[in-house]
N, C-alpha and C positions, 0 to 999 in steps of 0.2 A: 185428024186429030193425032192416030198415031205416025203419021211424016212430022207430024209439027215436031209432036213431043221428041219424038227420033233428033228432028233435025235440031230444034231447039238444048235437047242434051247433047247435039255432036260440038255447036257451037259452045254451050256452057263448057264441056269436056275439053275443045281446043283451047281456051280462054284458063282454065286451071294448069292446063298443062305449059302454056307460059310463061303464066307466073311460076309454077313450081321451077322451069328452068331458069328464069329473073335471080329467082331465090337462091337458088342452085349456085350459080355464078357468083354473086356477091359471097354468098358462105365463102366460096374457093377463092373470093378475095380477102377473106380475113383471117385472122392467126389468134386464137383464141391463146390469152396471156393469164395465169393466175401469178398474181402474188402474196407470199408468205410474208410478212412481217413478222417480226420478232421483237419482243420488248422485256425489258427489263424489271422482274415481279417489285414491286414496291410495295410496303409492307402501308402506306399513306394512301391505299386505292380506294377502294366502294364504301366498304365498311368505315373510315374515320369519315368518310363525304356524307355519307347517314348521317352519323353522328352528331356531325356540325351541322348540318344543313336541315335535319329534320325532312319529313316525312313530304314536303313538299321538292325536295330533291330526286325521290323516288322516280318519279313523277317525269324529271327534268332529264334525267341521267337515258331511262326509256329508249332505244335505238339511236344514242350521240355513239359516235364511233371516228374515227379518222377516214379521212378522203384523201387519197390520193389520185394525182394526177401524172401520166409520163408523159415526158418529154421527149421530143425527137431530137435528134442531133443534126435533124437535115431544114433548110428551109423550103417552102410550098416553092417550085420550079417558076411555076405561072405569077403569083405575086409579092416574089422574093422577100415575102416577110415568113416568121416564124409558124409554125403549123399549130393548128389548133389542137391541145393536150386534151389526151383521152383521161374521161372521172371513173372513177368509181369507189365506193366505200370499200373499209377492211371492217369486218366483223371477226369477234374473238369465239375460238375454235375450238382451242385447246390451252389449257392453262397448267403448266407445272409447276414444281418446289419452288424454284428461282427464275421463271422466265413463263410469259406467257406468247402465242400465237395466235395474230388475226389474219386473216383472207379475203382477199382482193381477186375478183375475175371481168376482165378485160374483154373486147377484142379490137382490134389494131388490122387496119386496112394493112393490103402488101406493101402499098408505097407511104409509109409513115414513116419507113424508116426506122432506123437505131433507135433505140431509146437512150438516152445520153442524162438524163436527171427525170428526178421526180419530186413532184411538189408535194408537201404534206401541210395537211390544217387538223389540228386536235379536237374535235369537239366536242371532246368530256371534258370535267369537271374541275379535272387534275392537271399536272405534268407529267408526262411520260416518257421515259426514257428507251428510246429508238435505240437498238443494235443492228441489226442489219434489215436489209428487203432482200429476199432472191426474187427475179423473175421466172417462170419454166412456158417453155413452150414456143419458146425462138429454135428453128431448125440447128444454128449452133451452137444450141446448148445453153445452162441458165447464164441469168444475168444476174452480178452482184452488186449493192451499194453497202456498203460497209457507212454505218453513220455514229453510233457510240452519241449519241447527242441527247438533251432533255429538249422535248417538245411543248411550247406553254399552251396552254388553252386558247382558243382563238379568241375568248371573250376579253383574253388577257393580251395577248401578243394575236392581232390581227392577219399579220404578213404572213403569206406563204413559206415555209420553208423549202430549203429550195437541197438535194442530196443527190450529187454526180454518181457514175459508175464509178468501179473500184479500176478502170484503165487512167492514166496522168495522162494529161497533154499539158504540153509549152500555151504560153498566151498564143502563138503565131500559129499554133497546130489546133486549136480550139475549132470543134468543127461548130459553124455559120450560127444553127441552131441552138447554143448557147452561150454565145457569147456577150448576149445582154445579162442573161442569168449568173455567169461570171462575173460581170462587173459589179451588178447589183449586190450581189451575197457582199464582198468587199464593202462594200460603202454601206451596208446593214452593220457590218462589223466596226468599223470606226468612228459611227456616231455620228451627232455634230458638238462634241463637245460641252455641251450643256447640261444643266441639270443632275440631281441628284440618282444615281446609281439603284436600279431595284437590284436585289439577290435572284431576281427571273431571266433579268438581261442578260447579253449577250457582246456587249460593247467593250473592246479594247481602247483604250487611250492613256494618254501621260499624265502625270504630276510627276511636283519633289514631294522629296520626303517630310512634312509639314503637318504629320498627325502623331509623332512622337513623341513630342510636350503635351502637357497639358496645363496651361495657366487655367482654364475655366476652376480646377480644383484647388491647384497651388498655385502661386505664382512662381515656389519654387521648384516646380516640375514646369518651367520653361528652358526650353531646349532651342540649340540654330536649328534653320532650317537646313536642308540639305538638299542642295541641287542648283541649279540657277542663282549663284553666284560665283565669285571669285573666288572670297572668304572661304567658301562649303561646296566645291565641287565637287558632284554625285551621281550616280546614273537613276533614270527616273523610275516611279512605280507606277501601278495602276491606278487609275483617276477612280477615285469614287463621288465627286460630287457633293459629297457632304458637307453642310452646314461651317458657317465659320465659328472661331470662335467668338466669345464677347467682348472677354479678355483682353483681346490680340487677333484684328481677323487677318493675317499674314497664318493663324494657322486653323487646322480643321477640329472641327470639335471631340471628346473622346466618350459622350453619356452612352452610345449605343456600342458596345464592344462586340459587333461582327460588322466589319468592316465589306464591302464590294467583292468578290471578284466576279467573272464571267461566268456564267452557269456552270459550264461547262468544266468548267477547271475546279469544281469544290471537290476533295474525298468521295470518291465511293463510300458507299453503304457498311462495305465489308472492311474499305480502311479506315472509316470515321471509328465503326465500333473499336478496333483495335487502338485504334489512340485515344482513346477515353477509358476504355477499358484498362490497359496497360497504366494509365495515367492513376486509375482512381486502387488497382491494386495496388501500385507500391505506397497509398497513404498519402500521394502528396494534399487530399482535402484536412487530412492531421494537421500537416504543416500549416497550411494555412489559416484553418477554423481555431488553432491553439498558438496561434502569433500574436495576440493580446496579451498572451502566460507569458511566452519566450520572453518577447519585445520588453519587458520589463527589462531583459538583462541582453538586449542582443549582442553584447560583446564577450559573452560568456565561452569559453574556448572548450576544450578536451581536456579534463586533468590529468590523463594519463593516454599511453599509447596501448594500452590494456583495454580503456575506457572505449576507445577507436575504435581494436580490433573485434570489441564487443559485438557491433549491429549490426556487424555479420554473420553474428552468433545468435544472438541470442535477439536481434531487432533493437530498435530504439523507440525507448519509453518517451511519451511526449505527457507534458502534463495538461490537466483535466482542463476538456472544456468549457468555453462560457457560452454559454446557450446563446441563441437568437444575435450574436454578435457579430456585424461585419467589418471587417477589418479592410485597411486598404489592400491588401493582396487579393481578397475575395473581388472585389472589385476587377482589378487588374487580372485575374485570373478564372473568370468565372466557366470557363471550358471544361478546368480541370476539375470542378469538384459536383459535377451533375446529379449523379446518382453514387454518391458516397454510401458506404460502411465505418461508421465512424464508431461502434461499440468497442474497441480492443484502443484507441488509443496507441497504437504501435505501426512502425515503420519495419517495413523486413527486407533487407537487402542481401542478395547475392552477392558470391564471394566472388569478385572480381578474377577471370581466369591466370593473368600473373601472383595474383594474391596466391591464389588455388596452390599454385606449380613452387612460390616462393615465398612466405609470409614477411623476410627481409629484404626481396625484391626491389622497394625504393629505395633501400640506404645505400646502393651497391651505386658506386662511379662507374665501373662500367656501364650498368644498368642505364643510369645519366647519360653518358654518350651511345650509349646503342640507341634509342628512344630517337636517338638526333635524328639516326639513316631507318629504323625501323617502325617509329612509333605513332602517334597522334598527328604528328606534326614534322612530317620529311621534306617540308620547303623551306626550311630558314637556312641551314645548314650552308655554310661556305666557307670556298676555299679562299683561303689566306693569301694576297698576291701582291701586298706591299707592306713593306716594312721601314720606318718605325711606324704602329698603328696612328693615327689622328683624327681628330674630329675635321669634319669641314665646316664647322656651325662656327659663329661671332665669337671669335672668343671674348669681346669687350664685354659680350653679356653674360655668355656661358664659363668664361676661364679660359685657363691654357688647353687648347686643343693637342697637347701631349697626352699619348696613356701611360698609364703610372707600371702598363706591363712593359719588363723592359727586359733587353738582351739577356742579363745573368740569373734572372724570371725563368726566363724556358730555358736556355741553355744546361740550365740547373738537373732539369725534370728530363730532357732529352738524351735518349742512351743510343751510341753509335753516331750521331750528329753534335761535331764538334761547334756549330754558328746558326744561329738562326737563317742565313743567306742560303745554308745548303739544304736547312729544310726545307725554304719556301721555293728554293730552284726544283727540289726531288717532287712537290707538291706533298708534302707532309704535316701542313699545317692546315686546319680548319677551325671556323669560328662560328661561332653564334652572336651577332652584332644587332643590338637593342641602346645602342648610344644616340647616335644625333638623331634618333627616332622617338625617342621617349625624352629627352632631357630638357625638351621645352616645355613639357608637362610638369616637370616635378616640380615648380614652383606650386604651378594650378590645385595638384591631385593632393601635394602636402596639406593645404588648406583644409581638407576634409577627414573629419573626425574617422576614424577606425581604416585607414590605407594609408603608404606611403609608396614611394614612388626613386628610384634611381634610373639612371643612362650604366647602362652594362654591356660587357665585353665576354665574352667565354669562348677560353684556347683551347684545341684539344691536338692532340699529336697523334696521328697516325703510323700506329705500330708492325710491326714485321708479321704478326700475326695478323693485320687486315681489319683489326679493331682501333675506335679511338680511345687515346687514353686522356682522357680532362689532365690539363697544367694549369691554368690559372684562370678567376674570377675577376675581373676589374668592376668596382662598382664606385660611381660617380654622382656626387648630388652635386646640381651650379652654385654659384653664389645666392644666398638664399637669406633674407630677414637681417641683410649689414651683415650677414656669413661669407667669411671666401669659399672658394671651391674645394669640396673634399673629396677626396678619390683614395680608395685604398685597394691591395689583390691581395686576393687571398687563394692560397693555395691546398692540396689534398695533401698535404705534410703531415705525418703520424710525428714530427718530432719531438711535441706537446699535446697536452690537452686538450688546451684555449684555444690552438687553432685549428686542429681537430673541429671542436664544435664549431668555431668560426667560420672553415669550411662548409656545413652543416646546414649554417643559418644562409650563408652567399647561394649556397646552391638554391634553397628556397625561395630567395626573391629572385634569381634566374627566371626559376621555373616558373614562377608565376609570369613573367615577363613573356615566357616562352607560349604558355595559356592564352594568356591575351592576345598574342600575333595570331595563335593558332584560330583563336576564337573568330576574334573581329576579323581578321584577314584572309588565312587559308582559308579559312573557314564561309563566313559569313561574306564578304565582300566578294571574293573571289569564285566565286561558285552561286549563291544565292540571290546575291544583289546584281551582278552584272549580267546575270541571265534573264532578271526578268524582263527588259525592256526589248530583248533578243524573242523574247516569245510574245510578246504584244504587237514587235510591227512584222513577226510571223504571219501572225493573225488577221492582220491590217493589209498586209502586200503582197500575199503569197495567197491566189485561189486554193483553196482545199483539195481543185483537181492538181495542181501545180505538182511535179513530180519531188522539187526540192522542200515544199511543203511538207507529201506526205515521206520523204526519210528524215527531217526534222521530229514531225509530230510525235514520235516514243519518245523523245528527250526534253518533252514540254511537258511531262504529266505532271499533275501535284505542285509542280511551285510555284504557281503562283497563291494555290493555297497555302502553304506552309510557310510563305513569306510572308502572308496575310498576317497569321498567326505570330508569326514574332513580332511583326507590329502591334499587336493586340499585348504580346505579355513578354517578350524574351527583351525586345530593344528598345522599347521605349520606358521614358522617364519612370524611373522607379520599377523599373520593369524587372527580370532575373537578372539579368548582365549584370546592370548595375548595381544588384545587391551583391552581388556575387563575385565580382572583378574589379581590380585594383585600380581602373581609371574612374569607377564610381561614373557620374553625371558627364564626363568627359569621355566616357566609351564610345558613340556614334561619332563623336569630333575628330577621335584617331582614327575612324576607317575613311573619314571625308580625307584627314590628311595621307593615310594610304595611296589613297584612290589616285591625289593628288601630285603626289610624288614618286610615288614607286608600280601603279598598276598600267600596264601597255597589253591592247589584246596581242599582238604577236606574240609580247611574252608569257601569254599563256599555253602557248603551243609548247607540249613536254620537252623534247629537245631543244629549244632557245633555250626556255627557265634554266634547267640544267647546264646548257651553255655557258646563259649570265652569269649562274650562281660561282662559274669557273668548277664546277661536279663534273663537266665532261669539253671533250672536246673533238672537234670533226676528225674523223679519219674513215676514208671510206673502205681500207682494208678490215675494218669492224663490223663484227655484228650491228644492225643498227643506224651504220655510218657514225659511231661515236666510239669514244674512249673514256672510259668511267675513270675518274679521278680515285676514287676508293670502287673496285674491284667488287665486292661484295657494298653493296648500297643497294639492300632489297624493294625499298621503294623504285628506283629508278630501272634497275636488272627486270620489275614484274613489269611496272610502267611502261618499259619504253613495247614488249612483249604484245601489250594491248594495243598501246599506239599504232603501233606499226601494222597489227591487224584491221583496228579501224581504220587506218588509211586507204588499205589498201581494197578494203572494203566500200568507202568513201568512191575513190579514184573508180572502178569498174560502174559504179553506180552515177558518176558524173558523166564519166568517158560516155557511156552510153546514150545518155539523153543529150549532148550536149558533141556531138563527133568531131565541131569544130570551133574555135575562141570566137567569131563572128559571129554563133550563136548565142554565147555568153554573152554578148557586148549589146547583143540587139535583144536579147530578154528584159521586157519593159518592168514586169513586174518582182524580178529579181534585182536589177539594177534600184526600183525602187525602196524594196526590201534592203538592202548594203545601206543606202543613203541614210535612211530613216535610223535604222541602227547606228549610223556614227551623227549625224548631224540632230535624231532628235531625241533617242534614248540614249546615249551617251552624248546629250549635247554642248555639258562642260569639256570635252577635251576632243572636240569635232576640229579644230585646228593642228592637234598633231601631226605629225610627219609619218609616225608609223603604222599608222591605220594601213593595210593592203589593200591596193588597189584590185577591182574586177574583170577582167577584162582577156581574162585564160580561163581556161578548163581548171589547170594547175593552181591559180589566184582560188575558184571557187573550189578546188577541193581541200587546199589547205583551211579554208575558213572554214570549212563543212567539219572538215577532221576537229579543229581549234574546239568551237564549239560543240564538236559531242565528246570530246574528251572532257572537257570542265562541265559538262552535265551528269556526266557518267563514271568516269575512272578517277580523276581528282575530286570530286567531290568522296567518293567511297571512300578515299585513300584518308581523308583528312575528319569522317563521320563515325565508320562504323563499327571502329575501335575507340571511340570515346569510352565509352562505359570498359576498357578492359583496361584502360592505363590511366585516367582520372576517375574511373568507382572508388578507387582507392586515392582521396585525394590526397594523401601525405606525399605522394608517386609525385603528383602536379597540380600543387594546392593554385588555384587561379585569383589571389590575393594574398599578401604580404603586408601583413597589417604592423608591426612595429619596422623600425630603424635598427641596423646594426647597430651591438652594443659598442664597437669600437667609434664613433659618429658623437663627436661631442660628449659622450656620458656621462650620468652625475654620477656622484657616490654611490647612491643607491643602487643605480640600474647597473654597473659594472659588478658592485657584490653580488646582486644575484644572480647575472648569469656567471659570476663565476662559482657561484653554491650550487646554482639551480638551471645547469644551461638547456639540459630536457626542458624546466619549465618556458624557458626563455624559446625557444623555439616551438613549442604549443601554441603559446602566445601570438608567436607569428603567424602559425598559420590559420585556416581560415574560421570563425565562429563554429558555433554548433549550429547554429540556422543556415549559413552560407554554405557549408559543407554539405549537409544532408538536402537540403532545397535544391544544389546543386546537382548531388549525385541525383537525386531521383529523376530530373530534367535528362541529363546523361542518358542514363536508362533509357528513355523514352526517344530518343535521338539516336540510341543505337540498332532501335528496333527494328526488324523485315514485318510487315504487313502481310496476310497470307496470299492476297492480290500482288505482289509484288512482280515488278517483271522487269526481268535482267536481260544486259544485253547480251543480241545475239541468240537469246533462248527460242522465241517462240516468234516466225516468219509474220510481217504486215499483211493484210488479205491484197493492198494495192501491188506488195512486190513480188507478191505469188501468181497474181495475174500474167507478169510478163517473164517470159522463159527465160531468155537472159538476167533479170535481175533476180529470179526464182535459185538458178544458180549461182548467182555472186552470191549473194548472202547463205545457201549451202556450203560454202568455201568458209564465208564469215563463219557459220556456226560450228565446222570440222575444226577450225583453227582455235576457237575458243574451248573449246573441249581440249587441244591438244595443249594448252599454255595451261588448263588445270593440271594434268597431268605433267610438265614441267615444273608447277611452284612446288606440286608436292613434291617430287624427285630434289628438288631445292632447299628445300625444309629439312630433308633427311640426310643430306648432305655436311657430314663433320666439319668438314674444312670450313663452311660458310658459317665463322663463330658468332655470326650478329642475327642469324635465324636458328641456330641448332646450338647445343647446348642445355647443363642441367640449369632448370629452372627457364628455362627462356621459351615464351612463346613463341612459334613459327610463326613468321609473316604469309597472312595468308587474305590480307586487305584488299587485296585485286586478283583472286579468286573470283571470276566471274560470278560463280553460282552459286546459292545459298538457298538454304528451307525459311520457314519464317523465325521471327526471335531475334533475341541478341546472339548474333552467331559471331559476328568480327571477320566476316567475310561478306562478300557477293556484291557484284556490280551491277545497282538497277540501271535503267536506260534515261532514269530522269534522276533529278535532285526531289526527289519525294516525300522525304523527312528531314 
């Protein structure tokens, strides 16, 4: 008994000791993995899920947590398919102010290989907003996925989520292990086209523009469509699927005013607050909740320029509202007036900071030609390079395509310049040309009660001091109602009175002229609308691992929501434009004709524009490789400063993933990505000649540089001094409601502006509702978000990852710190009399950097407001 027992425990004892070595072994094959999750605190968590769900939720919610899965990067050797992903849940750990933390623990054989993505499925209640995962516990050190993404419910959105590490690879460089996961993510992304758009989804695709109008309410809030035709060539928006109308089903319906976009792309928490918040401070729910009082008189003006300078002062009195009453702007603007304070009835605006420094600031002609090269609006400006001016337009329809400015005009005003030939040879002549561009309108726009409309011309002379001096106005209405063509100039001549103020009055329809370009054009078109189709076949073409993806993705943030949003109230029928601006109902019709005549992506590259505009010209012993036509042209001096940094910043960042053109040329989903951008998001002008071709390093860094300069630096340039040079709209009132009193006159209308020409030019400019409705919009367009993020400020986690591009973009961020410290050195600079100077704000618009607020500086990295 006791042999047995002995022998019987020696065999039990060698049989443990086995398996513990079995054990043993296997452990020394695994790599025990935790992962950290991070997620973003939403204020929409447990507590409002209660709430609505009631106590049977309690219940449901109980151990739901996220599961993830990793993913190897390597395929099973033996049956060269993919490797079976390791589960496990993340439970929440720790929960702080603004972000909470769950935890995931793993382990992972030795031969699993890399971990290269990880799946996620949501199984709470809610959405969740994913910031990053670290991994710990790989012998080299953690691993990172950077994902910024909302997660839906699986009850809601099924499909695995699928989030790479933070290292890029090319399509061709894709290791084995996920390269189905790549293609899939893609084709998650682009749908199949069908169907009405959730606010949960995820799905990039095209439309035209076709939710603008609105017959269902008016029919005359029927608008073109824009896009996909000849008529209305447009670059495309976001598809939302929605509903046609009854109307007219050629368009989309407008009863649910939050229109689609991709999850992913709505405001932050902390930018939503700040643009509602900003919006409901300055009162614009006043304006609107008390637009049944106005509307009574909406043509009611300013009585005085005292009256103006008032609601800087003292605010603006709106009168008493009508209870429970919606009006159509609440309607059309129901964002703005969420959680209103509507007890005080008053508007309070800040003192515009030119206003601040010069309260005469917009009467001043300088002031007018500085604004050209420093202000709102530094892309119209051009240089004068034939002489006699002419229209190119019909004159069977439009009249004599002579302008009425004529040699003894400026030779007159020109000092040390005996001919107009010698000024145009020295380049001393520059113009502001709003003729064959507007003058097929003014028949249309005359039509409509409270706007009129001219074809204008504006000379200015570039003087020895480096400034321009305004010479003359031309302003042109066609033949019009069995009218001939009338054209008159009018010049800055103190000789008189009458033309004095007549001066006065031309300057004001200019300006509004010059509002409008700025608006629709620099502005809107050029930066807003032609980028959005640029980030949807982002989205579509370009895997998220893709390395030109991720230096793309900082210059995609926000616009497509904030495009959204002007769909919903800035551009559509009846919308602010149109109350606001001088082409009324024909305002989206002039950026279609824009688009259609004058906009080329090459020339949006800052040095061509400048080119074209004849502002500069090649030399390569320059700074820059150009030659500034005016010398001091602080847009273009700060401009080209950036350019040339994003370039070169651009170029190390290409060079590097890309060391030879063969791999440009065989990148499948880059090639794709170009295609889609000219052939399907700019599919109206896919036939041009000047689309650049792909097929160099050089081809894709100029596109790369192209488009983050118009996301970033051009759009600043032409946003975020809105509110400092139209707050004060007498500066650049953006409609011009009566006619020159020299334009046919009765009796009447000549006596009084020659009794009353202050009042005659009140008159013309903009309402009391267009102007304050306006300014406050301004306001809120000029704003920084305290989320904001500029470029060059704060490094990608993907380009930190890799040591060489960890360094380029430290080179990026020394150099943009060094071009602050240049503007300012610029600014302080006497000689440069179109940024220094008493009264005159410093240009300081491309100023990379800025705190939050109306500051009138700072370059974000996207088009975000």
């Amino acid at each position: 008994m006791d042999c047995f027992s002995q022998c019987f425990k020696a065999v039990v004892g060698s049989n443990s000791d086995s398996d513990s070595n079995d054990t043993n072994k296997k452990s020394q094959n695994l790599i025990k993995v935790k992962a950290i999750v991070t997620l973003k605190h939403s204020d929409d968590g447990l507590i409002r899920n209660l709430v609505d769900g009631g106590i049977q939720q309690i219940e449901e919610l109980v151990g739901k947590t996220l599961v993830l899965e990793l993913v190897s990067n390597e395929l099973d050797q033996e049956t060269n398919s993919e490797k079976e992903t390791v589960k496990g849940s993340a439970q929440c750990k720790e929960e702080k102010e603004d972000e909470e933390q769950y935890e995931a623990e793993f382990e992972l054989s030795k031969d699993f290989g890399k971990v290269g993505a990880i799946l996620i499925e949501n199984e709470q209640h809610k959405e969740l907003f994913l910031k990053t995962i670290v991994l710990h516990g790989f012998p080299d050190g953690p691993l990172n996925l950077t994902c910024n993404s909302w997660i839906q419910p699986k009850q809601d959105s099924p499909a695995k989520r699928v989030f790479f590490t933070d290292k890029s690879y090319l399509p061709s460089q894709t290791p084995r292990g996920l390269q189905r996961l790549r293609k899939e993510e893609l084709m998650q992304l682009r749908g199949n086209g069908e169907g009405e758009r959730k606010s949960s989804d995820r799905v990039y695709d095209y439309d035209v523009y076709n939710d603008l109008g609105d017959p269902d309410t008016n029919i005359e809030l029927k608008r073109p469509v824009f896009g996909g035709t000849k008529q209305y060539p447009y670059p495309r928006r976001c598809r939302t699927g929605r509903k046609h109308s009854d109307a007219d089903p050629l368009y989309e319906e407008r009863s649910n005013l939050d229109f689609y976009v991709p999850r992913d792309e709505s405001f932050s928490e902390t930018k939503q607050t700040q643009f509602n918040t900003s919006t409901i401070a300055l009162g614009i729910t006043a304006v609107i909740q008390s637009l049944d009082t106005i509307l009574t008189d909406p043509n009611l003006g300013f009585a005085s320029f005292e009256d103006i300078e008032e609601i800087y002062k003292e605010g603006f009195h709106l009168p008493p509202f009508k209870s429970n009453d919606l009006t159509f702007l609440q309607k059309v603007i129901p964002k703005f007036i969420q959680a209103a304070n509507d007890s005080q009835n008053l508007l309070r605006f800040d003192a515009p900071e030119p206003f601040k420094r010069d309260r005469f600031f917009w009467f001043s002609d300088v002031e007018f030609a500085r604004e050209t090269l420093a202000g709102a609006n530094p892309y119209s400006i051009q240089l004068v390079k034939e002489w006699p001016l002419k229209s190119k337009l019909d004159p069977k329809i439009y009249g004599p395509p002579e302008s009425a400015i004529n040699r003894e005009i400026i030779e007159s005003q020109m000092k040390n310049y005996s001919t107009v030939e010698e000024a145009i040879e020295e380049k001393k002549l520059f113009m502001l040309d709003y003729y064959d561009f507007y003058i097929p309108y003014v028949s249309k726009v005359r039509k409509i009660e409270g706007t009129t409309l001219y074809g204008s011309r504006t000379l200015f002379f570039l003087t020895t001091e480096g400034i321009l001096k305004p010479l003359a106005i031309e302003l042109t209405r066609p033949p019009i109602d069995g009218k001939a063509q009338w054209k008159q100039v009018f010049t800055p001549s103190s000789d008189h009175s009458s033309n004095l103020w007549l001066w006065r009055l031309a300057k004001a329809h200019v300006l509004a002229h010059d509002s409008g370009h700025h608006q629709l054009i620099s502005h809107w078109l050029r930066t807003h609308c032609v980028v959005e189709p640029i980030i949807i076949a982002t989205h579509r073409q370009l895997s998220s691992m893709h390395p030109i993806f991720r230096l793309l993705h900082p210059h995609l943030r926000y616009t497509m929501e904030i495009n959204k949003v002007a769909r919903e109230v800035l551009i559509n029928a009846s919308g602010i434009l149109e109350i606001t601006f001088f082409p009324k109902k024909y305002t989206m019709e002039l950026s279609s004709v824009a688009y259609d005549k004058l906009w080329q992506f090459d020339m949006q590259d800052l040095p061509n524009d400048l080119i074209n505009r004849g502002m500069a010209v090649k030399d390569h012993s320059a700074q820059h490789g150009l030659k500034l036509a005016i010398e001091d042209y602080p847009f273009a001096n700060d401009g080209l400063l950036i350019w040339d940094a994003i370039k070169q910043w651009v170029t190390d960042y290409v060079n590097h993933y890309y060391p030879s053109s063969s791999i440009v040329e065989s990148d499948q989903e880059l090639q794709a990505w170009w295609t889609e951008i000219r052939t399907v998001g700019h599919a109206d002008k896919s036939e041009e000649p000047w689309w650049p071709n792909l097929k160099t390093q050089k081809d894709l860094t100029d596109i790369i540089t192209t488009i983050t300069w118009i996301a970033s630096a051009h759009h600043a340039a032409v946003n975020f001094t809105q509110y400092a040079y139209i707050g004060f709209f007498p500066n650049r009132p953006t409609i011009a409601r009566n006619k020159m009193p020299t334009e046919d006159p009765t009796k009447e209308e000549w006596e009084k502006f020659i009794n009353k020409p202050e009042q005659t030019l009140l008159e013309c400019f903009p309402s009391q509702i267009q102007a304050t409705l306006f300014t406050v919009i301004m306001n809120i367009l000029s704003e920084h978000s305290a989320d904001e993020e500029y470029i060059g400020q704060k490094i990608e986690p993907s380009w930190g990852e890799n040591p060489t591009i960890k360094a380029a973009f430290e080179r990026f961020h020394r150099r943009l710190k060094e071009i602050e410290g240049i503007i300012d050195s610029r600014n302080k600079n006497k000689n440069l009399k179109n940024r220094n100077g008493a009264g005159i704000m410093p240009y300081e618009s491309l100023k990379p950097f800025s705190g939050p607020g109306v500051t009138g500086k700072g370059v974000p990295y996207s088009i975000s407001i």
